[in-house]
N, C-alpha and C positions, 0 to 999 in steps of 0.2 A: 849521445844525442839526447836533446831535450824534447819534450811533449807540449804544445802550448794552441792556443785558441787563438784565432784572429778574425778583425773584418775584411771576409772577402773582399769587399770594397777595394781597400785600400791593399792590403797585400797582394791581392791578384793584378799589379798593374801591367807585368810583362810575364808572362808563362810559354814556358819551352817545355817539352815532355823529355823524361831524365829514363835514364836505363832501367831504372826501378819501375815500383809501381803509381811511385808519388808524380805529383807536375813540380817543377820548380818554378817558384817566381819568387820577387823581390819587391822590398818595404817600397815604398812612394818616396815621395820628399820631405815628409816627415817623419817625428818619432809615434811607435806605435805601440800602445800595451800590448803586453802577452798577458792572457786571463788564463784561470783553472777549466774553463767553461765557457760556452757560446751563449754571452751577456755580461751586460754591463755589468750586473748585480754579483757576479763571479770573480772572485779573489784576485788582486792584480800580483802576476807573477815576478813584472820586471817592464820592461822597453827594449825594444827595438830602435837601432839606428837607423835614419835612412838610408836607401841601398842595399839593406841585407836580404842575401838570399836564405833562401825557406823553401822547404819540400810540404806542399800540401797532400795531403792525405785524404782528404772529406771536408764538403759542406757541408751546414746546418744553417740552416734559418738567416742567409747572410754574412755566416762565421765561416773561416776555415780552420780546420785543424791540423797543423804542421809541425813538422820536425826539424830544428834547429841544431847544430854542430857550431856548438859557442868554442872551440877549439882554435 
Protein backbone atom coordinates (compact mmCIF):
# COMPACT_ATOMS: atom_id res chain seq x y z
CA UNK A 1 0.00 0.00 0.00
CA UNK A 2 0.92 3.38 -0.90
CA UNK A 3 0.71 6.72 1.46
CA UNK A 4 -0.57 9.81 -0.49
CA UNK A 5 -2.47 13.35 0.23
CA UNK A 6 -5.53 14.34 -1.61
CA UNK A 7 -8.41 17.04 -2.00
CA UNK A 8 -10.99 15.92 0.19
CA UNK A 9 -13.14 17.70 -2.12
CA UNK A 10 -12.81 15.83 -4.89
CA UNK A 11 -11.74 12.31 -3.48
CA UNK A 12 -14.50 12.21 -1.02
CA UNK A 13 -17.19 11.99 -3.59
CA UNK A 14 -18.86 8.60 -2.49
CA UNK A 15 -17.66 7.14 0.99
CA UNK A 16 -18.82 3.66 2.53
CA UNK A 17 -17.22 2.76 5.87
CA UNK A 18 -14.63 -0.40 5.29
CA UNK A 19 -13.95 -3.07 8.00
CA UNK A 20 -10.82 -1.06 8.96
CA UNK A 21 -10.38 2.01 10.41
CA UNK A 22 -10.05 3.94 7.06
CA UNK A 23 -13.51 5.16 5.04
CA UNK A 24 -13.30 4.24 1.52
CA UNK A 25 -14.16 6.42 -1.19
CA UNK A 26 -13.48 7.02 -4.85
CA UNK A 27 -11.61 9.61 -7.37
CA UNK A 28 -14.43 11.91 -9.24
CA UNK A 29 -14.47 12.18 -12.86
CA UNK A 30 -11.50 13.30 -13.14
CA UNK A 31 -7.64 12.80 -12.70
CA UNK A 32 -6.25 13.68 -9.53
CA UNK A 33 -2.71 14.44 -8.06
CA UNK A 34 -1.41 12.41 -5.25
CA UNK A 35 0.92 15.02 -3.27
CA UNK A 36 3.81 14.30 -0.40
CA UNK A 37 1.51 16.68 1.80
CA UNK A 38 -1.68 18.55 2.34
CA UNK A 39 -0.92 21.47 -0.44
CA UNK A 40 -0.32 22.43 -3.54
CA UNK A 41 3.18 23.51 -2.70
CA UNK A 42 3.82 19.59 -1.82
CA UNK A 43 5.73 17.35 -4.21
CA UNK A 44 3.46 15.77 -6.78
CA UNK A 45 3.62 12.13 -6.33
CA UNK A 46 1.71 10.78 -9.35
CA UNK A 47 -2.31 10.83 -10.52
CA UNK A 48 -5.10 9.22 -10.01
CA UNK A 49 -7.64 7.76 -12.48
CA UNK A 50 -10.93 8.59 -12.34
CA UNK A 51 -13.00 5.91 -10.26
CA UNK A 52 -10.33 4.88 -8.14
CA UNK A 53 -10.88 3.71 -4.92
CA UNK A 54 -8.87 5.06 -1.88
CA UNK A 55 -9.02 4.24 1.96
CA UNK A 56 -8.99 7.69 3.70
CA UNK A 57 -7.25 7.90 6.79
CA UNK A 58 -7.37 11.71 8.05
CA UNK A 59 -8.32 15.29 7.06
CA UNK A 60 -6.26 18.27 7.18
CA UNK A 61 -7.12 21.52 6.05
CA UNK A 62 -9.38 20.18 3.13
CA UNK A 63 -6.83 17.29 2.23
CA UNK A 64 -7.17 13.79 2.90
CA UNK A 65 -4.80 11.40 3.61
CA UNK A 66 -5.28 7.88 2.06
CA UNK A 67 -4.09 4.65 1.29
CA UNK A 68 -3.79 3.34 -2.22
CA UNK A 69 -3.31 -0.58 -3.36
CA UNK A 70 -1.91 0.22 -6.95
CA UNK A 71 -1.87 -3.71 -7.10
Amino acid sequence: MKKFILSAVLAAAAMTASAASATQAWIGDYHLNARSGPGTNYHKLGTFNPCTAVHVVAYNHGWAKVYFNHN
